[in-house]
C-alpha positions in Angstrom: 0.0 0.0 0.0 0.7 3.4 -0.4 -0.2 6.7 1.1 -0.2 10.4 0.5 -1.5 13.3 2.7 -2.6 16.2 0.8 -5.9 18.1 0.5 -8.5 15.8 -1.0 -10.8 16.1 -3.5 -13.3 13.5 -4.4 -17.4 13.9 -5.5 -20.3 12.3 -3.5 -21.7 8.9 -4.3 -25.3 8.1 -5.6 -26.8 9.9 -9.0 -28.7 12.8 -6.4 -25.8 14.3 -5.3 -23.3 12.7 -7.5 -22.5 16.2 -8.8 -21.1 17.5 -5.3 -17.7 17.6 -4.3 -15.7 17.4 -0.9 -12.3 18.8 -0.1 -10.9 16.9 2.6 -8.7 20.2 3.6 -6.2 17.8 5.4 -6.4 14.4 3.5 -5.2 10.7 3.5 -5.7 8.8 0.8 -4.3 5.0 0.7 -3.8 3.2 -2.6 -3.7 -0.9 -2.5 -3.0 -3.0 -5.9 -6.4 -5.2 -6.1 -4.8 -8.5 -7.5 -5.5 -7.7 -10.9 -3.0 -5.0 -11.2 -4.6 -2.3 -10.6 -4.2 -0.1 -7.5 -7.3 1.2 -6.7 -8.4 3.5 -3.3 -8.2 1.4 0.0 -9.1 4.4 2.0 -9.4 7.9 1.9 -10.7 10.8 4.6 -9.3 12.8 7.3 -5.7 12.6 7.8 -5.8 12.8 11.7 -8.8 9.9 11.5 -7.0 7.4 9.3 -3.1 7.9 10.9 -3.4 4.8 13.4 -5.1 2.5 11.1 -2.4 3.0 8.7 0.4 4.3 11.5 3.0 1.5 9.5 2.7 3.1 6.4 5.4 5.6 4.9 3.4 8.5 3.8 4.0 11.2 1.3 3.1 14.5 2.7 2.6 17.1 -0.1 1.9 20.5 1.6 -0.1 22.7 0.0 -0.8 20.3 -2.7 -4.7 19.1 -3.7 -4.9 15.7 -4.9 -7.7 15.4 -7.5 -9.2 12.2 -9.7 -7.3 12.2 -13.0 -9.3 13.8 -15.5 -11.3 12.1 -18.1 -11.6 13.4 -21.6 -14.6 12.0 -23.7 -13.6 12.8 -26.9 -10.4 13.9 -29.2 -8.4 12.9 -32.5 -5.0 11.7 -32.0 -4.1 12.6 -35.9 -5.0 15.8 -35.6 -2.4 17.0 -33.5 -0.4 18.9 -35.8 -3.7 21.0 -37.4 -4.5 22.5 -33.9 -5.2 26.5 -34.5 -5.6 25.9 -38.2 -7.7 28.8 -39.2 -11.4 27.8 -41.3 -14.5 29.6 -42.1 -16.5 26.6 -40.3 -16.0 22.8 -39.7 -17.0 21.4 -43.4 -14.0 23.5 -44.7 -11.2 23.0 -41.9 -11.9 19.0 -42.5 -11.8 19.2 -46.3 -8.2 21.7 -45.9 -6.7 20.2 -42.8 -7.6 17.3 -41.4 -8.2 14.5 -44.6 -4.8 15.9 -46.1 -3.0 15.4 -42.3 -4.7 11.9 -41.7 -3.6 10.1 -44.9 -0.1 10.6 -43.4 -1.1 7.7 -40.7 -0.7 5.2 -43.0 3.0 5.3 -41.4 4.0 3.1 -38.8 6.7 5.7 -37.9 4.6 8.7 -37.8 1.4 7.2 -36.3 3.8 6.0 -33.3 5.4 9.2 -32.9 2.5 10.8 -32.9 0.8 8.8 -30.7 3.8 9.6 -27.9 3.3 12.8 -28.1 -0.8 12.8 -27.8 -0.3 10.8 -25.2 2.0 12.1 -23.2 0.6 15.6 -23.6 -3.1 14.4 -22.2 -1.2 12.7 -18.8 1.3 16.1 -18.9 -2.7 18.2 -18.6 -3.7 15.4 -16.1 -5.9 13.6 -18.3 -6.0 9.6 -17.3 -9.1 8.0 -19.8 -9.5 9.3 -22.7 -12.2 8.0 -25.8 -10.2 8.8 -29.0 -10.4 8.9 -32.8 -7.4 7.7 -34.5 -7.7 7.5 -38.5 -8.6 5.4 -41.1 -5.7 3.7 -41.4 -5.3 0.2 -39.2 -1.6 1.6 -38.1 -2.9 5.0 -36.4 -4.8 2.5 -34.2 -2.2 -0.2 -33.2 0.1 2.7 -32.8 -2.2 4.3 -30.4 -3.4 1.2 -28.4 0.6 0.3 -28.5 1.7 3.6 -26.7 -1.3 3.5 -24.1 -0.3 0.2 -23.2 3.2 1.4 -22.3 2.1 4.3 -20.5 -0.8 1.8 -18.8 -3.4 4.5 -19.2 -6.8 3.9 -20.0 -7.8 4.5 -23.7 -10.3 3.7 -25.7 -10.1 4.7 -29.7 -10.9 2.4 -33.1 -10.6 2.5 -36.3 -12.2 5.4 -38.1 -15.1 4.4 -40.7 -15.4 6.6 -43.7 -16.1 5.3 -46.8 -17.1 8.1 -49.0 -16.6 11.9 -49.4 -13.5 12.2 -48.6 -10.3 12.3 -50.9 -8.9 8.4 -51.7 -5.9 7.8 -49.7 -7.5 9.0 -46.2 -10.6 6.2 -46.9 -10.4 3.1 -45.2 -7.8 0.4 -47.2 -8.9 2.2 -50.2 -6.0 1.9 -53.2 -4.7 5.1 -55.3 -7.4 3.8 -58.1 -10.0 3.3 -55.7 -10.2 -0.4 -56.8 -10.1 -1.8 -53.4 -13.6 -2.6 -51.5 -13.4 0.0 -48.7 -16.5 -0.5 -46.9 -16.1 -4.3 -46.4 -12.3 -3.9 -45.8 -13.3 -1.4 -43.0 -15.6 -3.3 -41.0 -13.1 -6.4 -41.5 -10.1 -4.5 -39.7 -12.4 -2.9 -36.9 -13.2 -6.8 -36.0 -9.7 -7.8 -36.4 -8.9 -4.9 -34.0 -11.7 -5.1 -31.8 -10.5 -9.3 -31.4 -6.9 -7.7 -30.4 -6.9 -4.6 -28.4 -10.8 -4.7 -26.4 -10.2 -5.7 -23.0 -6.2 -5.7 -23.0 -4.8 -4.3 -19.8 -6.3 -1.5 -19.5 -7.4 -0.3 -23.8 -11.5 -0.8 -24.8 -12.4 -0.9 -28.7 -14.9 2.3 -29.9 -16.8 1.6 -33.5 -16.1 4.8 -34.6 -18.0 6.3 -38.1 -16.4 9.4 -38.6 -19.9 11.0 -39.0 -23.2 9.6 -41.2 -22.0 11.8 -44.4 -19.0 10.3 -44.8 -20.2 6.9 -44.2 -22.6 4.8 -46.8 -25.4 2.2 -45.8 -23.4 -0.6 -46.5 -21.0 1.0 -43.9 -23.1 2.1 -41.1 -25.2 -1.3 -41.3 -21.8 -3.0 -41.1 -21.2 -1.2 -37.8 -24.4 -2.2 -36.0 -24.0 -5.2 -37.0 -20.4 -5.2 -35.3 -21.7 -3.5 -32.1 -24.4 -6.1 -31.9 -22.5 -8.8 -31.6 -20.1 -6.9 -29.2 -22.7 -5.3 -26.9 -19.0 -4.2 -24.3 -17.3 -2.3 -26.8 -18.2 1.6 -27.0 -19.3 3.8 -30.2 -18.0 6.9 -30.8 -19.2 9.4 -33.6 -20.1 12.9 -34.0 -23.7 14.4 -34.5 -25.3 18.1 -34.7 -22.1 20.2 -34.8 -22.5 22.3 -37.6 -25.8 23.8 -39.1 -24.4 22.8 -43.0 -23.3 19.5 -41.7 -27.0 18.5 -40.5 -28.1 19.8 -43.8 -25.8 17.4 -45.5 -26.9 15.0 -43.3 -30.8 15.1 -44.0 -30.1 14.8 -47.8 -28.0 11.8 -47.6 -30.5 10.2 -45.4 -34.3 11.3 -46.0 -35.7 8.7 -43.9 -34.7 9.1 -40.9 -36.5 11.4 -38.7 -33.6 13.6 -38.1 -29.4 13.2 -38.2 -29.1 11.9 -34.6 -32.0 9.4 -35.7 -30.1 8.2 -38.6 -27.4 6.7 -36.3 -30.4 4.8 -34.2 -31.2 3.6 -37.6 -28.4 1.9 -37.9 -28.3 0.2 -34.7 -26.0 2.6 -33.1 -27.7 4.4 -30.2 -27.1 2.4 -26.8 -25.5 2.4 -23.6 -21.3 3.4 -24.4 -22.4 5.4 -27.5 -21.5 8.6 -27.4 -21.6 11.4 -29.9 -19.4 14.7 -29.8 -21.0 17.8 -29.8 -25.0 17.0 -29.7 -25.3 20.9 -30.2 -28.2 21.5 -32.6 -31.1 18.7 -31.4 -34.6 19.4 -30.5 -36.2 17.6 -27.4 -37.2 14.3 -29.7 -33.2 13.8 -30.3 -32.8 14.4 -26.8 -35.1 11.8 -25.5 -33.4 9.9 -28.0 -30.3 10.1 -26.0 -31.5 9.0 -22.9 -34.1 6.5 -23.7 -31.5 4.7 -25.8 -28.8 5.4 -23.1 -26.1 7.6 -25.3 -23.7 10.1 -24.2 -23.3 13.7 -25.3 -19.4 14.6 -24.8 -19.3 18.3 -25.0 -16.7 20.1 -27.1 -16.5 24.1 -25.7 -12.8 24.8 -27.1 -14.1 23.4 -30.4 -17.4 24.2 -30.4 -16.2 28.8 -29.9 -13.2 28.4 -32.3 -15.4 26.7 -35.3 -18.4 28.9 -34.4 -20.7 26.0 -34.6 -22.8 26.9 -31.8 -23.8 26.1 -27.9 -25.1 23.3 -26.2 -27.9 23.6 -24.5 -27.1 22.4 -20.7 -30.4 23.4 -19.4 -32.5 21.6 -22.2 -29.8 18.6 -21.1 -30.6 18.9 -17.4 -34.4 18.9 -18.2 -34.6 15.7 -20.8 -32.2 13.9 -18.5 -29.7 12.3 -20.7 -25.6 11.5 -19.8 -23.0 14.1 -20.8 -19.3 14.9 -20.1 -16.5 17.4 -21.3 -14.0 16.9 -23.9 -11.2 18.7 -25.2 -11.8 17.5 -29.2 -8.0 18.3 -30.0 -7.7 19.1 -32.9 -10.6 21.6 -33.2 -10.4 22.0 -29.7 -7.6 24.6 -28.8 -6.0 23.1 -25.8 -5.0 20.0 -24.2 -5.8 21.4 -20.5 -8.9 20.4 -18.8 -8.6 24.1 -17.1 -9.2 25.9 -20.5 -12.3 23.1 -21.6 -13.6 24.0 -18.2 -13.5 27.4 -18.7 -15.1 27.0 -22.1 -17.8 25.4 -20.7 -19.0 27.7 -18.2 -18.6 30.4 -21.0 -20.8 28.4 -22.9 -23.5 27.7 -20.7 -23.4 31.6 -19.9 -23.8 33.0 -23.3 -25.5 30.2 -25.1 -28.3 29.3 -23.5 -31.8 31.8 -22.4 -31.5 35.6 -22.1 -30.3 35.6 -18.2 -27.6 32.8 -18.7 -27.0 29.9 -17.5 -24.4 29.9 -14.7 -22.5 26.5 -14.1 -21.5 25.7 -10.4 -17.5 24.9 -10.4 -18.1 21.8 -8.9 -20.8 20.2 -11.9 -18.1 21.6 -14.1 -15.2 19.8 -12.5 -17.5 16.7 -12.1 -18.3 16.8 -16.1 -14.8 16.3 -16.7 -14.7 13.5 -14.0 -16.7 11.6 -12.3 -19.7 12.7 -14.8 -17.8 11.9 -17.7 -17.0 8.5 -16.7 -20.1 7.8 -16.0 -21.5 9.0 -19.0 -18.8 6.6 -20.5 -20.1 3.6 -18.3 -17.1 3.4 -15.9 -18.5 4.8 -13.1 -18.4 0.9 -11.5 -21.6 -0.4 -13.0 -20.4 -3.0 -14.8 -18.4 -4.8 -11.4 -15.0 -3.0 -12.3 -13.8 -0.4 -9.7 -14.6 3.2 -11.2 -12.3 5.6 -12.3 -13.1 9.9 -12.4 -13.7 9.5 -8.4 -11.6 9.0 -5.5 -14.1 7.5 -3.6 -12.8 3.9 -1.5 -12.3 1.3 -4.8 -12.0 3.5 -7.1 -9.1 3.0 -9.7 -6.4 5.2 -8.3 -5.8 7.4 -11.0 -4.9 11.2 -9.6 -3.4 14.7 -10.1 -1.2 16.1 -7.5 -2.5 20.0 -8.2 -0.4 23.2 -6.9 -2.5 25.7 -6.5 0.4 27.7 -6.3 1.8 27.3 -9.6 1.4 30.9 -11.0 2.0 34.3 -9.0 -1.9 35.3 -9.7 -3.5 31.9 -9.1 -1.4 31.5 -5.7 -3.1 35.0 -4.8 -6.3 34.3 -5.7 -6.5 30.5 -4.4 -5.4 31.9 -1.2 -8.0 34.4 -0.6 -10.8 31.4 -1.3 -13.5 31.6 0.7 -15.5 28.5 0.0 -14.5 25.1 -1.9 -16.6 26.9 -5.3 -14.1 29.8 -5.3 -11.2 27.4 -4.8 -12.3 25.5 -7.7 -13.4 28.3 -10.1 -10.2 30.4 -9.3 -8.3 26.6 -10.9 -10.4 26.6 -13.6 -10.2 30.3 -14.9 -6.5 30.9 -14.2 -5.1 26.8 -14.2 -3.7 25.8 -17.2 -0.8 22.8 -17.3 1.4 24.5 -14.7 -1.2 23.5 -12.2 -0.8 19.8 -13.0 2.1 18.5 -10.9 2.3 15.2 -11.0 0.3 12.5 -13.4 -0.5 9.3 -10.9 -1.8 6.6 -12.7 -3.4 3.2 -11.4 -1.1 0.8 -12.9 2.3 2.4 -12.7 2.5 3.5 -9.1 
């Protein structure tokens, strides 16, 4: 076992007050290994309650340090590392001039694992512990990525990115430079091979991942319900609603569904550990969609200002009642840091939503890049496995050592916090990676 004493921040159990957090001002919490090589949360509370029970243990005292659950991000693209600040008129265009000509260079073994050392290693540098991920079209992006996770022995889920039309040749899935190759069945084949090698390994899960419905066909998207029917564990992962001209293209290509999101229920791909990026422009059907069918919204802010593609709507969220969680959507997201998505989203829910606004409490923003968004991705402990996004007692140990300190002005302001909200919403407006500290994750303590 092993201990640290710090403050300690962890958010309530049960789905009522799930969204509050505690700081345990002066903290103990004990990690154990579990037998299946994971350390997960033996105890955690008051230092001055918990010293005899674990008086033989050496501890780590880290004054003036907060130690956090490792943040989860819900949704990002590995291959689009090198495209972050491109400038655009809207998303249609910054896909069509960035992103297709960056992701056919993932075809390389080389440059998807380089790549995939640095995405990862920034996320863990921002505190980030579980992240849901696109990688490309191209099987080697995704052996690349599932390779580097399993060396770092973080918890990642990505797969292999279905697009089978409207998009030049080489970024297509196993498509030849004449085109000649069968794309669609070639696609679905590799996501089972890869599904068959990767789901369940240490500590990697497999996402079916259509890139969105306009750049997949029929054959495709029936090809990937099919898949996640007979693999009812593995996750989905698509977007939906980002972009006004995107639903437009959307509603062409598919008439008969009721709407875009509906298309994707179409297709067999609405359940529990689907979850769709961005979920900006629904109406109330779509969103009783979502959380009769169990899907999760993971909500872009970073993205969502820089493309100007519009707001989600927390309060219509809140009122329907379906699962949602924060994610930084590198590339079109404009910062690794859960800080600056924080930030994003309470400027979101302030501007975009009725005339007064819509204020966000710092603690259900912290907890939607938490504890909520694990949840929302179903590894809040349902499923038997210990949780992770939560320090709570079996939880997977995954944690941020945070110093408030870190910058002149946040030091100031953190220590004139009168209340744990000001405490958290000084980190979130002025913490950016200088706050992180130190990275702890479950399997490499």
């Amino acid at each position: 076992m092993k201990a640290y004493r710090a403050a300690i921040l962890r958010f309530a159990d049960g789905s009522e007050s799930g969204r509050a957090a505690t700081l345990e001002e002066d903290g103990l919490l004990v990690v154990a290994p579990d037998g299946a090589g994971r350390w997960v949360v033996q105890a955690v509370g008051s230092y001055h309650a918990l010293k005899d029970r674990f008086s033989a243990l050496s501890v780590e005292h880290l004054q003036g340090r907060i130690i956090a659950p490792g943040f989860v991000d819900m949704h990002n693209h590995f291959p689009q590392i090198d495209i972050v600040g491109s400038p655009a008129e809207g998303l249609l265009p910054w896909l069509e001039n960035y992103t297709f000509p960056e992701e056919q260079r993932f075809s390389s073994d080389e440059y998807s694992a380089q790549a995939a050392r640095f995405f990862l290693e920034e996320l863990l540098r921002n505190g980030v512990t579980t992240t849901l991920t696109f990688a490309s079209c191209s099987t080697e992006s995704v052996n690349a990525l599932f390779c580097e996770a399993q060396r770092q022995q973080m918890r990642l889920i990505t797969g292999l990115c279905l697009m089978d039309r409207h998009a030049p040749v080489g970024v297509l899935n196993r498509a030849a430079a004449d085109g000649s190759r069968n794309a669609t069945e070639q696609s679905l084949l590799d996501s089972e091979a890869l599904l068959q090698k990767w789901h369940g390994r240490d500590r990697l899960g497999y996402a079916i991942t259509p890139r969105f419905a306009p750049s997949c066909s029929d054959d495709q998207l029936h090809g990937a319900g099919e898949l996640a029917a007979r693999h009812p564990d593995v996750w989905i992962q698509s977007h939906v609603a980002e972009n006004r001209d995107e639903i437009t293209w959307a509603r062409a290509l598919f008439p008969a569904s009721r709407s875009y999101i509906a298309t994707y229920a179409d297709f067999g791909l609405m359940r529990n550990r689907a979850v769709y990026a961005h979920c900006i422009h629904l109406d109330d059907d779509d969103r009783a969609l979502m959380r009769d069918s169990g899907a999760a919204a993971a909500v872009c802010p970073t993205s969502n200002l820089f493309l100007g593609s519009g707001f989600f709507d927390y309060a219509a969220a809140d009122r329907i009642g379906f699962q949602y969680g924060l994610a930084s959507d590198i590339g079109g997201g404009t910062s690794f840091s859960p800080f600056h998505t924080m930030l994003a989203a309470y400027y979101v829910a302030r501007e975009g939503q009725t005339k007064q606004g819509l204020s966000l409490s710092p603690q259900h923003i912290w907890w939607q890049h938490t504890a909520g968004a694990a949840k929302a991705l179903g590894l809040d402990g349902r499923q038997g496995r210990p949780a992770v996004g939560n320090l709570q007692v079996g939880c997977e140990a995954d944690f941020v050592v945070l110093n408030p300190q870190a910058t002149p002005l946040l030091a100031r302001r953190t220590e004139r916090a009168n209340s744990l909200d000001e405490l958290l919403f000084a980190m979130i407006v002025l913490g950016d990676d200088r706050l992180v500290e130190r990275t702890v994750i479950s399997q490499a303590q």
